[in-house]
GUZA-331071 format. One record per atom (N, C-alpha, C, CB): x, y, z. Coordinates in steps of 0.05 Angstrom, whole numbers, padded with zeros to 5 digits, always signed. Glycine has a CB too. Example, Ala and Ser with C-alpha at 12.3 -4.5 7.8 and 13.67 -1.06 7.14 Angstrom:
residues 2
+00264-00114+00156+00246-00090+00156+00264-00066+00156+00226-00089+00181+00257-00045+00142+00273-00021+00143+00258+00001+00157+00282-00012+00114
//
This chain:
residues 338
+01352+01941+00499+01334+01926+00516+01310+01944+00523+01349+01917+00542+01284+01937+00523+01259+01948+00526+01251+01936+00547+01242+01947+00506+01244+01956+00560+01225+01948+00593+01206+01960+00601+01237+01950+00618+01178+01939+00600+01149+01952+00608+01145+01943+00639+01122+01938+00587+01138+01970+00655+01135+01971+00679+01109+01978+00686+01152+01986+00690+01098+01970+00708+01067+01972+00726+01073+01977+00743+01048+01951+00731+01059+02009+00756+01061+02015+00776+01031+02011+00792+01074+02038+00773+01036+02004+00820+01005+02005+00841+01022+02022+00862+00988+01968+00855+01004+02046+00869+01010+02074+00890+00996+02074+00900+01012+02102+00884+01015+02083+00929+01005+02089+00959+01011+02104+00972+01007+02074+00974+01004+02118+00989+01024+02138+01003+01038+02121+01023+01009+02164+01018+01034+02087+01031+01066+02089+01043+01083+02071+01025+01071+02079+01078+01066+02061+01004+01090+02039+00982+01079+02039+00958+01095+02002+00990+01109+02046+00937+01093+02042+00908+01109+02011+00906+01100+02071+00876+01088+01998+00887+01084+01964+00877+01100+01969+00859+01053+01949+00867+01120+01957+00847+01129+01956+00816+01139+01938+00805+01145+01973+00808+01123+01934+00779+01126+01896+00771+01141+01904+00738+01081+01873+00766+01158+01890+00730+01164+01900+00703+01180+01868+00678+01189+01930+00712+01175+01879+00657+01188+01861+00639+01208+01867+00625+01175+01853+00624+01235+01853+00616+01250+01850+00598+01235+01845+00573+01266+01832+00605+01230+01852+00563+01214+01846+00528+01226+01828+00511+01215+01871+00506+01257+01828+00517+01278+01813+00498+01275+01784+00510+01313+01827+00501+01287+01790+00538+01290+01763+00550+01263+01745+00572+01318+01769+00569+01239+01764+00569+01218+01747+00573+01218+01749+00615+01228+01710+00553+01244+01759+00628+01247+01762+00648+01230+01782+00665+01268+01764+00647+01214+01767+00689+01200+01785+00701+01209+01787+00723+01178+01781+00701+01212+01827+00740+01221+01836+00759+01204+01844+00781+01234+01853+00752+01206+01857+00802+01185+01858+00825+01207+01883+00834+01178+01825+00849+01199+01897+00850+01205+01908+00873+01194+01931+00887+01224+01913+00870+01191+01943+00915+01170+01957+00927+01197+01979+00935+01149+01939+00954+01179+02011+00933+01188+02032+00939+01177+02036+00966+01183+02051+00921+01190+02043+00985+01177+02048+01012+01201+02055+01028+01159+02020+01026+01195+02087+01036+01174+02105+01037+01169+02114+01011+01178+02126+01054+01138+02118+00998+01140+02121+00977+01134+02155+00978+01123+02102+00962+01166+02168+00980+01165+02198+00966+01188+02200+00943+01171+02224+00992+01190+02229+00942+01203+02236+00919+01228+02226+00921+01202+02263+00915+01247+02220+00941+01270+02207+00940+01276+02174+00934+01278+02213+00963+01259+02173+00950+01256+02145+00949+01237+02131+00920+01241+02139+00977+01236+02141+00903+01226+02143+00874+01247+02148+00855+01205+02165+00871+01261+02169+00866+01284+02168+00852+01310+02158+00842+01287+02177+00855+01307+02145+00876+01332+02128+00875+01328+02100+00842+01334+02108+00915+01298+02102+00864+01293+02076+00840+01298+02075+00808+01264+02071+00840+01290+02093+00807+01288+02105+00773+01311+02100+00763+01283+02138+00767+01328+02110+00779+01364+02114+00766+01371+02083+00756+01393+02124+00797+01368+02063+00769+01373+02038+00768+01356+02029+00732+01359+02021+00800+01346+02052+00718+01334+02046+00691+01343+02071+00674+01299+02043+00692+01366+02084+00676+01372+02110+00663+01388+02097+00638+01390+02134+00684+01380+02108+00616+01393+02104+00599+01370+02074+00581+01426+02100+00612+01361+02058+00592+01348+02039+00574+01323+02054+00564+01339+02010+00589+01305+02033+00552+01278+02040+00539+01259+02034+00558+01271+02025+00512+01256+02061+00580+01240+02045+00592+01206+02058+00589+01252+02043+00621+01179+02039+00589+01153+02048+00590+01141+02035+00606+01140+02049+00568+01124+02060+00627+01110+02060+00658+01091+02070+00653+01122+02074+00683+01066+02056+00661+01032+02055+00666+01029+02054+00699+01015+02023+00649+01009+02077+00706+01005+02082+00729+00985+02095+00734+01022+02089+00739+00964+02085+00748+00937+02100+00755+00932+02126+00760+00927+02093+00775+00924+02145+00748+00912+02167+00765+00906+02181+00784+00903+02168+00765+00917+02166+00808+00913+02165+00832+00923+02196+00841+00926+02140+00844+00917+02199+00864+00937+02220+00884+00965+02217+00883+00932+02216+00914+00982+02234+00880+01009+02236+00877+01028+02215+00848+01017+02228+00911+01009+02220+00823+01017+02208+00807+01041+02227+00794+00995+02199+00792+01035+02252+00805+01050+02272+00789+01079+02269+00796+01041+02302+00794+01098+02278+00822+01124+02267+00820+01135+02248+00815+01132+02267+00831+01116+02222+00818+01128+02193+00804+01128+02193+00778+01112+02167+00810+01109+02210+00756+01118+02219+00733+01144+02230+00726+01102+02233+00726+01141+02253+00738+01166+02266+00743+01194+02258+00738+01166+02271+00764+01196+02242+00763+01225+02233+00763+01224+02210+00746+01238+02227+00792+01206+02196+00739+01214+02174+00715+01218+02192+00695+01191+02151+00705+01215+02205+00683+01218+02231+00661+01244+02237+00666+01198+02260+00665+01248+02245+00686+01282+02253+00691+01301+02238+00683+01290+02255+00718+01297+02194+00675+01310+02176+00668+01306+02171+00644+01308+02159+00680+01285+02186+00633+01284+02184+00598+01258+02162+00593+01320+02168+00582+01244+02159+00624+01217+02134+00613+01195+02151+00594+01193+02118+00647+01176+02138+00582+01158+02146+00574+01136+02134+00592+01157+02143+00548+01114+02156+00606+01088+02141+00630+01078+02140+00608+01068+02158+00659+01056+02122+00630+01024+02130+00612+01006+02133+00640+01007+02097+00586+00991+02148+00635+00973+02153+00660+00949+02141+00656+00967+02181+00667+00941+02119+00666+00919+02105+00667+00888+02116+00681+00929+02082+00681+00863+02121+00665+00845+02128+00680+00826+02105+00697+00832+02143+00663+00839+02111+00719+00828+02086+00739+00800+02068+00736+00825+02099+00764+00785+02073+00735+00749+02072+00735+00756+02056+00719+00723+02097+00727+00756+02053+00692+00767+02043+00679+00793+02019+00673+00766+02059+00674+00809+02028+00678+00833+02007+00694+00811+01977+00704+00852+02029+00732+00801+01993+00734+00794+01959+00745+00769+01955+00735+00792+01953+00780+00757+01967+00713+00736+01958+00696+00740+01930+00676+00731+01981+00680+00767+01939+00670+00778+01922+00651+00793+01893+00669+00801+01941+00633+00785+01891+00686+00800+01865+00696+00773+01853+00706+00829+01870+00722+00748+01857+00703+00729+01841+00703+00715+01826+00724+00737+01828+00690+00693+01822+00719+00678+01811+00751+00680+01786+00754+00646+01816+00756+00701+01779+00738+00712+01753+00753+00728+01743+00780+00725+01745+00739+00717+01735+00797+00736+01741+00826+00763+01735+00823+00729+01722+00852+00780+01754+00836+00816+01747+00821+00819+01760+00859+00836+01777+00777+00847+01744+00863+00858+01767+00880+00865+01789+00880+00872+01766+00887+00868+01802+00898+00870+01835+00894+00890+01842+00917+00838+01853+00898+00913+01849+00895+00938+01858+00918+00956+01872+00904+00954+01834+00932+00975+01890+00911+00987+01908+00901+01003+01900+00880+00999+01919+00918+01015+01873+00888+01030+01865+00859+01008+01865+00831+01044+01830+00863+00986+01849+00839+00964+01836+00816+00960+01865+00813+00933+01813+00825+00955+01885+00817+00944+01906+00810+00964+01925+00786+00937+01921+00837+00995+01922+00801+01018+01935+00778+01017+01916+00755+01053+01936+00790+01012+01885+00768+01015+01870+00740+00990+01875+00710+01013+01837+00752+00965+01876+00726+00948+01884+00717+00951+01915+00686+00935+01887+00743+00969+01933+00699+00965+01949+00686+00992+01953+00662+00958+01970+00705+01008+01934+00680+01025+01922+00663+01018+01908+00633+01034+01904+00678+01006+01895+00641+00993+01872+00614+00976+01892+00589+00962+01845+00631+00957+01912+00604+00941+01928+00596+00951+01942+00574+00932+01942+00615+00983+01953+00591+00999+01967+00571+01009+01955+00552+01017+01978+00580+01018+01929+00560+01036+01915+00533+01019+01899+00515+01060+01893+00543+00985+01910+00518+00971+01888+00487+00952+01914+00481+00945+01847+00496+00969+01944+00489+00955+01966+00478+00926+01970+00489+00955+01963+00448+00915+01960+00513+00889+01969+00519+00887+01982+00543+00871+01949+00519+00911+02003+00548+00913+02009+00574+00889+02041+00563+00953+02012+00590+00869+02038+00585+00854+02074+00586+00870+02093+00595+00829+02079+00605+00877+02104+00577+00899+02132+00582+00890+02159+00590+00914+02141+00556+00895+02171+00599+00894+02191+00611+00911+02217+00600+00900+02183+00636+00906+02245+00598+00927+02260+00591+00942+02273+00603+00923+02272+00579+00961+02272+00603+00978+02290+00624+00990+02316+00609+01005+02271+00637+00977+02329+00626+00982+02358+00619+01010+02374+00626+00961+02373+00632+01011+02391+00610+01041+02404+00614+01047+02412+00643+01046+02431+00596+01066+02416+00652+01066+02427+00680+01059+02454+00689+01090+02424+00689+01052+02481+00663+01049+02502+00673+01013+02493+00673+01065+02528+00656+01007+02469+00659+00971+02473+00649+00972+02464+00679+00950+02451+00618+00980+02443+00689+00981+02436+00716+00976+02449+00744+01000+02429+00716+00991+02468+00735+00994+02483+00767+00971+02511+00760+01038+02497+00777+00968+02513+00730+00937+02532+00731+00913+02513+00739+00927+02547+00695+00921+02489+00731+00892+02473+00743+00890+02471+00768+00887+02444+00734+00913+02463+00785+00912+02463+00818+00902+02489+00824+00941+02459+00835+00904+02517+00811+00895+02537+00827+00863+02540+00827+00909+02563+00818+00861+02534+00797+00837+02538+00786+00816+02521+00812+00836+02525+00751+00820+02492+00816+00810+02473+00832+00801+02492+00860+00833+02447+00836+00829+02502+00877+00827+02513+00895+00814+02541+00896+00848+02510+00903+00807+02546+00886+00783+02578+00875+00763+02558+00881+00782+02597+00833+00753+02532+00861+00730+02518+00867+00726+02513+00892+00727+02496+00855+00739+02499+00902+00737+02486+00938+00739+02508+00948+00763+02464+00953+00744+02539+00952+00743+02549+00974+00713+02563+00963+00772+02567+00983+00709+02566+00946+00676+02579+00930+00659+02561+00952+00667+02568+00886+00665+02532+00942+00639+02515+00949+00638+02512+00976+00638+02487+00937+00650+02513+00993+00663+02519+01013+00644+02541+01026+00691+02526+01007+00652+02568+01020+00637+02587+01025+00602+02588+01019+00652+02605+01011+00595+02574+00994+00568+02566+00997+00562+02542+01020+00560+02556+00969+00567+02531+01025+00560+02511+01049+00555+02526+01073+00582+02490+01055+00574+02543+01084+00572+02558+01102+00549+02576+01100+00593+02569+01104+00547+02586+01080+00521+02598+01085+00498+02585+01081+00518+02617+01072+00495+02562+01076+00469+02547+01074+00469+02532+01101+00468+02527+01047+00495+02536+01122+00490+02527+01145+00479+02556+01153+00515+02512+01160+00479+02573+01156+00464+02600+01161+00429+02593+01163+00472+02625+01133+00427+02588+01139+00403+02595+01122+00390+02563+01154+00406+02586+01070+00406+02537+01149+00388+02522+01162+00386+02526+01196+00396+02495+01155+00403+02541+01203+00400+02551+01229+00377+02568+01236+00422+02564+01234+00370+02588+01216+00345+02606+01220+00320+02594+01216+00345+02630+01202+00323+02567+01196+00298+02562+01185+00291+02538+01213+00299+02550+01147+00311+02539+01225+00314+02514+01247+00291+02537+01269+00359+02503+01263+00301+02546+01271+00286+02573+01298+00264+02591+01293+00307+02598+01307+00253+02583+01263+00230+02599+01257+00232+02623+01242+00218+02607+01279+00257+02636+01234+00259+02655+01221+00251+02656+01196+00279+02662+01224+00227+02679+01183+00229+02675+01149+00253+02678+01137+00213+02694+01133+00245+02666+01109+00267+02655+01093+00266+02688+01070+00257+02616+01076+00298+02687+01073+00302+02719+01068+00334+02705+01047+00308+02747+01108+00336+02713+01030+00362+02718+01012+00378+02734+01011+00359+02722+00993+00400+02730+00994+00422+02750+00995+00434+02759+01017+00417+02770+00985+00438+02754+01038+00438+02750+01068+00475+02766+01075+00433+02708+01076+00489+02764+01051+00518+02765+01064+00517+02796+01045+00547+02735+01056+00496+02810+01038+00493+02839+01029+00496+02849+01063+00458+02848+01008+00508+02885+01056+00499+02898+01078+00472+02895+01087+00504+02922+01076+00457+02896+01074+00426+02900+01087+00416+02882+01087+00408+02915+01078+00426+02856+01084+00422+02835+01100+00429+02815+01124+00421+02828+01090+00467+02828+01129+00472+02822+01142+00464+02834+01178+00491+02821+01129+00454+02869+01172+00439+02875+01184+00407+02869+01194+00443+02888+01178+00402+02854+01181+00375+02836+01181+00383+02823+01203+00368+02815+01155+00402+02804+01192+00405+02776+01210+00420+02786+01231+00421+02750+01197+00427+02797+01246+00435+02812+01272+00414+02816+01293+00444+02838+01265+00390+02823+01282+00363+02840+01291+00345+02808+01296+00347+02868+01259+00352+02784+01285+00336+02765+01282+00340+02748+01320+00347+02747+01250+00316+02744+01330+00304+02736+01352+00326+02707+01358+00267+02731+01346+00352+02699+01360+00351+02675+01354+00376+02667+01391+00364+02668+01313+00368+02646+01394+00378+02641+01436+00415+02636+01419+00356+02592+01466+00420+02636+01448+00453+02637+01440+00458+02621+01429+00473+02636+01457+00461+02594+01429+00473+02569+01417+00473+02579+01391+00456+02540+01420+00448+02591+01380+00451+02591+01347+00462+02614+01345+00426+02589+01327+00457+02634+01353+00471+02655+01347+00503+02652+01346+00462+02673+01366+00514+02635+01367+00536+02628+01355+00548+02611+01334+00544+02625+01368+00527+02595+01325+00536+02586+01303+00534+02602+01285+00528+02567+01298+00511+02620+01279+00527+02644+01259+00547+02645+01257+00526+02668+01261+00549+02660+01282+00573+02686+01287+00599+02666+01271+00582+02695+01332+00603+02635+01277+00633+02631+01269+00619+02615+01237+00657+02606+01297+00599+02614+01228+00598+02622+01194+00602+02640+01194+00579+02619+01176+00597+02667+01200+00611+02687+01189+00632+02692+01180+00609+02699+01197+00648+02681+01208+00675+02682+01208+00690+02668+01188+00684+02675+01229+00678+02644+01183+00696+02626+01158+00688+02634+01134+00693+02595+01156+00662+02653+01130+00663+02657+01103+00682+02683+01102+00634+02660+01090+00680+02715+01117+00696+02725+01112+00727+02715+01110+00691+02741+01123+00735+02690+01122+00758+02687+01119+00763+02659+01095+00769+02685+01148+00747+02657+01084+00745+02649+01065+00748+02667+01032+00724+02638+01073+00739+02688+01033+00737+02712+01025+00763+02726+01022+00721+02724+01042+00773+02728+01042+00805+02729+01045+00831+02720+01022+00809+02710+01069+00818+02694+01027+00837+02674+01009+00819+02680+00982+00840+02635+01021+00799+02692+00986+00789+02682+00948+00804+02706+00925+00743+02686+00942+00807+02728+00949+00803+02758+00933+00823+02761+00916+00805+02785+00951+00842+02752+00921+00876+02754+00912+00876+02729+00886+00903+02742+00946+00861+02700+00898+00864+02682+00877+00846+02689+00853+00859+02655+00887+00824+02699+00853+00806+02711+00838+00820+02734+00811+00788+02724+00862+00834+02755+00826+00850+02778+00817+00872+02762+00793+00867+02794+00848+00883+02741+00810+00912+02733+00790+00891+02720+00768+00943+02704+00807+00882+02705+00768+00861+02686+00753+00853+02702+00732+00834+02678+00769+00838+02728+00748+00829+02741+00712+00846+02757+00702+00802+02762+00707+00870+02768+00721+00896+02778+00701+00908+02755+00684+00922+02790+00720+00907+02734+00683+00911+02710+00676+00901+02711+00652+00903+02691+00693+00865+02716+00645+00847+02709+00631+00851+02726+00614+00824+02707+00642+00856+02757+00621+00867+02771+00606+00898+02774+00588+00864+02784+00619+00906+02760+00592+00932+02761+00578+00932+02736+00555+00958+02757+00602+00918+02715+00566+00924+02687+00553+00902+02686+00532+00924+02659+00575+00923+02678+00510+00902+02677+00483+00880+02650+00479+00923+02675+00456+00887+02630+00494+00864+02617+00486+00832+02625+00508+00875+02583+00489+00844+02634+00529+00829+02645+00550+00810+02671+00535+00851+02656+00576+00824+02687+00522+00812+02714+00504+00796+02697+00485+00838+02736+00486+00805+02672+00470+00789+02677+00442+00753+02660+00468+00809+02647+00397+00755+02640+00478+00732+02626+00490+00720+02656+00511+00745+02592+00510+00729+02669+00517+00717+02704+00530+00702+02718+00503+00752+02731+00542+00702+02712+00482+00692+02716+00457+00653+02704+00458+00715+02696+00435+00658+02675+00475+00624+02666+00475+00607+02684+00490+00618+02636+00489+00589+02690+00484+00571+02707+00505+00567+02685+00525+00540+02721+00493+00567+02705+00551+00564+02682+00586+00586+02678+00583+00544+02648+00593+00612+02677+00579+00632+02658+00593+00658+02686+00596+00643+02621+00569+00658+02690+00626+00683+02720+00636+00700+02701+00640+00679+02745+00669+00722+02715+00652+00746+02714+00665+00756+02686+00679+00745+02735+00685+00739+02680+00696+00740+02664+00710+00728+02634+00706+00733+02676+00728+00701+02634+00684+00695+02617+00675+00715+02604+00648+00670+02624+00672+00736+02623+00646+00750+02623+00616+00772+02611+00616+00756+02649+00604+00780+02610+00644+00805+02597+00657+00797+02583+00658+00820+02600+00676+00774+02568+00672+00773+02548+00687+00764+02537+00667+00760+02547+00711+00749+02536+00646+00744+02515+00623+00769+02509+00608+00722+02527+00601+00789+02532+00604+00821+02530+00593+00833+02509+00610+00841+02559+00596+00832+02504+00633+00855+02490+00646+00842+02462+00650+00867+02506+00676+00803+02460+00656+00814+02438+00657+00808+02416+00631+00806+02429+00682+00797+02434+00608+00791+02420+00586+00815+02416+00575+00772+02432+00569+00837+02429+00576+00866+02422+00568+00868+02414+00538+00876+02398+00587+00880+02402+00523+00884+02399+00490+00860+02382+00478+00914+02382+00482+00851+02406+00474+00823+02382+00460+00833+02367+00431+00788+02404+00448+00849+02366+00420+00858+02341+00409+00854+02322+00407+00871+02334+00413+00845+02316+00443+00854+02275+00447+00826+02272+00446+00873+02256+00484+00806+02297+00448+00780+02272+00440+00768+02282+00399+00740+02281+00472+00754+02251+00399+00748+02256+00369+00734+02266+00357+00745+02243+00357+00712+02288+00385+00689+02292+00370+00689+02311+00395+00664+02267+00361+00674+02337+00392+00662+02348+00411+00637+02333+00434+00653+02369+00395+00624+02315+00425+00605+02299+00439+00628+02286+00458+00586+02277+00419+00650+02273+00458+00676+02259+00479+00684+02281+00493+00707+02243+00464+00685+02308+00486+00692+02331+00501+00659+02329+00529+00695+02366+00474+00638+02330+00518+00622+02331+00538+00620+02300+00549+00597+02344+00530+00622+02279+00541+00629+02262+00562+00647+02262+00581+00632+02244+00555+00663+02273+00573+00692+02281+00589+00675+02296+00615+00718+02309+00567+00660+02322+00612+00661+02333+00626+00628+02327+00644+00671+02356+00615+00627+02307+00632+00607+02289+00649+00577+02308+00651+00622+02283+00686+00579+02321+00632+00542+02334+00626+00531+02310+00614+00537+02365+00598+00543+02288+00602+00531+02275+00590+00500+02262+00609+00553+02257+00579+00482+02246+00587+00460+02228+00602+00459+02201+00603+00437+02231+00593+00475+02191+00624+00474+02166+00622+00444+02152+00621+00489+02158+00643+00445+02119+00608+00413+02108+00597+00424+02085+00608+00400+02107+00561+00401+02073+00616+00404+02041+00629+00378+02029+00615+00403+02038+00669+00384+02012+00584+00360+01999+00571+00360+01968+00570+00359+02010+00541+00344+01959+00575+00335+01937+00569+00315+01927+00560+00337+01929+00581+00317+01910+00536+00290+01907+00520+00272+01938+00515+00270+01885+00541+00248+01934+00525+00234+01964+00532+00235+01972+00559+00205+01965+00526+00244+01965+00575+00245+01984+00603+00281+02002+00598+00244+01956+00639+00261+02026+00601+00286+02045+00599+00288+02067+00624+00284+02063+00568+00306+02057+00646+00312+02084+00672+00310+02111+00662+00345+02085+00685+00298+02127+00678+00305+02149+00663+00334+02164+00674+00279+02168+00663+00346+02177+00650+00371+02187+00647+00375+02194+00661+00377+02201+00633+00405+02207+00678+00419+02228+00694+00447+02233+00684+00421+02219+00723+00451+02261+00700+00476+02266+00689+00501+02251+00701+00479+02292+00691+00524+02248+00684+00537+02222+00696+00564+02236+00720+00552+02200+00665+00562+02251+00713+00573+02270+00730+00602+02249+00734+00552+02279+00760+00612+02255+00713+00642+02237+00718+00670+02258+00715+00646+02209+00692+00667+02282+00699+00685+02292+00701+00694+02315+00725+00684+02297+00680+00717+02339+00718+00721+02350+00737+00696+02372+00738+00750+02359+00737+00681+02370+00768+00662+02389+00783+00667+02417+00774+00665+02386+00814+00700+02434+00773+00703+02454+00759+00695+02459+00736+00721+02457+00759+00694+02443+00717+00687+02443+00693+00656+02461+00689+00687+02413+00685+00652+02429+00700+00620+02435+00702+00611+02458+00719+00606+02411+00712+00618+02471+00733+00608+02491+00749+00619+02513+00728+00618+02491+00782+00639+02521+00716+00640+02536+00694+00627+02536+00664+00662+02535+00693+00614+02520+00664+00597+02518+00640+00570+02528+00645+00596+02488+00631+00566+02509+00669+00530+02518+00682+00531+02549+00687+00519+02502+00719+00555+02559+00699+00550+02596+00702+00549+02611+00675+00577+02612+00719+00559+02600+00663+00560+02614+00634+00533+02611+00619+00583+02601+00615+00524+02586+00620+00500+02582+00611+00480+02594+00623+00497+02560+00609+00477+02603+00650+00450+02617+00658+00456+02653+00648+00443+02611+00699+00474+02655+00636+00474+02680+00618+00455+02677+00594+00502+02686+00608+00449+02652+00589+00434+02651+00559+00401+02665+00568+00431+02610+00543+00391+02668+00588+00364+02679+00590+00372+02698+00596+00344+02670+00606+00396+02717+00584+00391+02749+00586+00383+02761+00556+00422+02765+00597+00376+02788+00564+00368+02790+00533+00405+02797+00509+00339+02827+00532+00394+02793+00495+00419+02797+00483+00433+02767+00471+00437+02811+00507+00423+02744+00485+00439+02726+00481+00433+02703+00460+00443+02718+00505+00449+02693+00441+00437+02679+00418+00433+02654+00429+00452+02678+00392+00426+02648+00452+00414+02621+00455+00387+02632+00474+00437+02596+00472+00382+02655+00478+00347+02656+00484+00331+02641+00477+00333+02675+00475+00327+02636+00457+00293+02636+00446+00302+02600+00451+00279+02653+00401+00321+02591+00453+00329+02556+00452+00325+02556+00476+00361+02542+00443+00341+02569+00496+00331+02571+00528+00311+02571+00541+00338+02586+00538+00286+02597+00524+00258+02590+00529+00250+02570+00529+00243+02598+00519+00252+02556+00506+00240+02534+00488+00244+02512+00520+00263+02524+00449+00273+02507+00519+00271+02477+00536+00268+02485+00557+00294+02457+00537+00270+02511+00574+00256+02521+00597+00222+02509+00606+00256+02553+00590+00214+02518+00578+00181+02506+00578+00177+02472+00588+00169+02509+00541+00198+02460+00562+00194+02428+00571+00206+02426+00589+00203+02404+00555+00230+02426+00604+00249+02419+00615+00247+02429+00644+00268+02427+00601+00248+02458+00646+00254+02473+00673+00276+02489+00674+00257+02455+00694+00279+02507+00681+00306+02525+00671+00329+02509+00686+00305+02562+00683+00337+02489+00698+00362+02478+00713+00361+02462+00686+00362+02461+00748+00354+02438+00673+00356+02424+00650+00359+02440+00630+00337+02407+00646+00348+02468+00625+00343+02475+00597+00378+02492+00610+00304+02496+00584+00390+02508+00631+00419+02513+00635+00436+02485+00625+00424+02521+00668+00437+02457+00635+00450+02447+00628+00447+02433+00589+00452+02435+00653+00434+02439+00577+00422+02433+00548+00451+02462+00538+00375+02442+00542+00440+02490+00545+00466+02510+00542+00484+02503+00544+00470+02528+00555+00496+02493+00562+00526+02481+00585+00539+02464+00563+00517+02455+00619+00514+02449+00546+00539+02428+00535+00545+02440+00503+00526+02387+00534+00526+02463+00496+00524+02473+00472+00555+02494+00479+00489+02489+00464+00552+02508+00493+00579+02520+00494+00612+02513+00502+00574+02535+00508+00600+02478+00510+00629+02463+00517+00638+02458+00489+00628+02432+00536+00610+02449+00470+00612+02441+00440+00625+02468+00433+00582+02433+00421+00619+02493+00433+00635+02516+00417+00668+02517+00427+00620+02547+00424+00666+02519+00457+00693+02518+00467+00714+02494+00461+00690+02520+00494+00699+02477+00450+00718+02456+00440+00736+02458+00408+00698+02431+00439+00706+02467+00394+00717+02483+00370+00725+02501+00369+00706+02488+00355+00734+02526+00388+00750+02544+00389+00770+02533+00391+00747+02560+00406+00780+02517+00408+00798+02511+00422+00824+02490+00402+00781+02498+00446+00801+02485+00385+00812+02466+00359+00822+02489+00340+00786+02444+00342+00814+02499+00337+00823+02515+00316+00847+02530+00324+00801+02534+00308+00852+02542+00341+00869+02555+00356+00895+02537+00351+00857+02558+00386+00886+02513+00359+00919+02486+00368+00935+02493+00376+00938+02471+00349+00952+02492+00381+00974+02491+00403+00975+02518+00417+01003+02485+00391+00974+02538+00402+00975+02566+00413+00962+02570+00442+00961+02585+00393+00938+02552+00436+00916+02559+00455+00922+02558+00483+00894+02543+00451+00940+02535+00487+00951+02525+00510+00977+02545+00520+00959+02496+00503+00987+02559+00505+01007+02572+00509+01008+02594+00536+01010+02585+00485+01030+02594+00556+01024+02601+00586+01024+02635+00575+01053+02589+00614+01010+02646+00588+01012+02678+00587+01030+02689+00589+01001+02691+00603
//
């Protein structure tokens, strides 16, 4: 007996709609509370059949993978955007069942948008990798709340600010209490921001160092330690796309175009994939205007037309294109945990 299931997730109920294949019979039933137990129980009630589960992308897709895995299902991880793209701007209701059923159907006439699910050690290097990002960007915010506090009170505009001899600067700067205390507790969250980075930073490039697909992409000029992971974990098996050009849509450098007839918007970046990505590509790429580097004289070039932020991301997608072909060549190894 074969049974195709649709899941719709929530953090307090998963939806689940499913079919008998043989006998044409359709099932319903709601998990709630929807955690790891209460997922499990469910599952058991399908151990041993053929069972296949489609389920969005969402937040906490990962243990509901999990424990269906534990009963022998095969998921599919649906890329959402997509998902309710495909059910059309035709007004339909919209409710948790229609939504499992939805992805239900998707799966069983083969047009469900899949998603990859990565191994569990690529997993938990990508959650760290993420959290290095968010506490980075994090720490830049804070200091650009600095920067607008001074420029708020008249102070010239001075850089590099969290150097010793700048942090002594801004001490000496004329500014009434209110702001001064808002420094004082940016300070505080970035050194303690700082805190948490030093240690995650450390494991990361001992990380970068040991792991072979991480070593051979540390091979491109511009791309260390940290950019090497983070393009490793979250570009994950480049396999599933067919072309290096689907690797940079993936990672959303691409230019989206809106044409009609002859009126054509002009382009932007579509910025759809993971922000890590892309923030590890763009650092690597503003290495290409050092001397030494074989994308100079290309970097001048679109610097001239472009502006050096466009002519960095023109680099960005030329070295996602190499790191993709590294990464191919390598196959399976590449992925292999340190």
């Amino acid at each position: 007996m074969a049974i195709v299931m649709g899941l719709d997730q929530h953090r307090a109920q998963i939806t689940a709609e499913w079919i008998d294949t043989d006998t044409g019979e359709v099932s319903r039933s709601r998990i709630s509370p929807a955690h790891r137990a209460g997922v499990r129980k469910f599952a058991e009630r399908f151990r041993g059949q053929e069972l296949e589960v489609a389920l969005e992308a969402t937040t906490g897709w990962r243990f509901v993978a999990e424990e269906l895995r534990r009963v022998g299902a095969v998921v599919h991880l649906a890329e959402p955007a997509e998902t309710a793209a495909r059910r059309g701007n035709k007004k339909r209701a919209k409710s948790d069942r229609a939504d499992a059923r939805h992805v239900r159907e998707l799966l069983m006439i083969g047009r469900l948008p899949e998603s990859w699910i990565a191994p569990d050690h690529l997993l938990d290097l990508r959650s760290r990798v993420r959290l290095r990002h968010t506490l980075s960007h994090q720490r830049g915010e804070w200091q650009q709340r600095i920067q607008a506090v001074l420029y708020h009170h008249g102070c010239p505009q001075r850089r590099n600010l969290m150097t010793a001899e700048g942090l002594q600067w801004l001490k000496v700067q004329p500014l009434p209490a209110g702001a001064r205390e808002q420094v004082t507790v940016a300070l505080g969250m970035i050194d303690a921001l700082d805190a948490q980075l030093a240690p995650l930073d450390k494991e990361l490039r001992a990380y970068a160092r040991r792991q072979l697909g991480c070593k051979a992409l540390m091979k491109h000029f511009g791309v260390g330690e940290l950019t090497a992971v983070t393009i490793l974990a979250e570009l994950g098996d480049v396999d599933r796309f067919s072309s290096s050009r689907e690797a940079v849509r993936y990672a959303g450098l691409d230019i989206t175009v809106h044409q009609s007839d002859q009126r054509r918007s002009p382009g932007h970046l579509s910025r759809q994939g993971p922000p890590a990505l892309r923030w590890a590509l763009f650092e690597a790429a503003q290495s290409a205007a050092r001397q030494g580097s074989p994308d100079r004289d290309y970097f001048a070039q679109a610097a001239q037309r472009l502006g050096a932020n466009r002519a960095c991301l023109s680099v960005a997608r030329k070295l996602l294109k190499r790191s993709y072909h590294t990464l191919r060549e390598l196959g399976e190894e590449a992925l292999q945990p340190a």
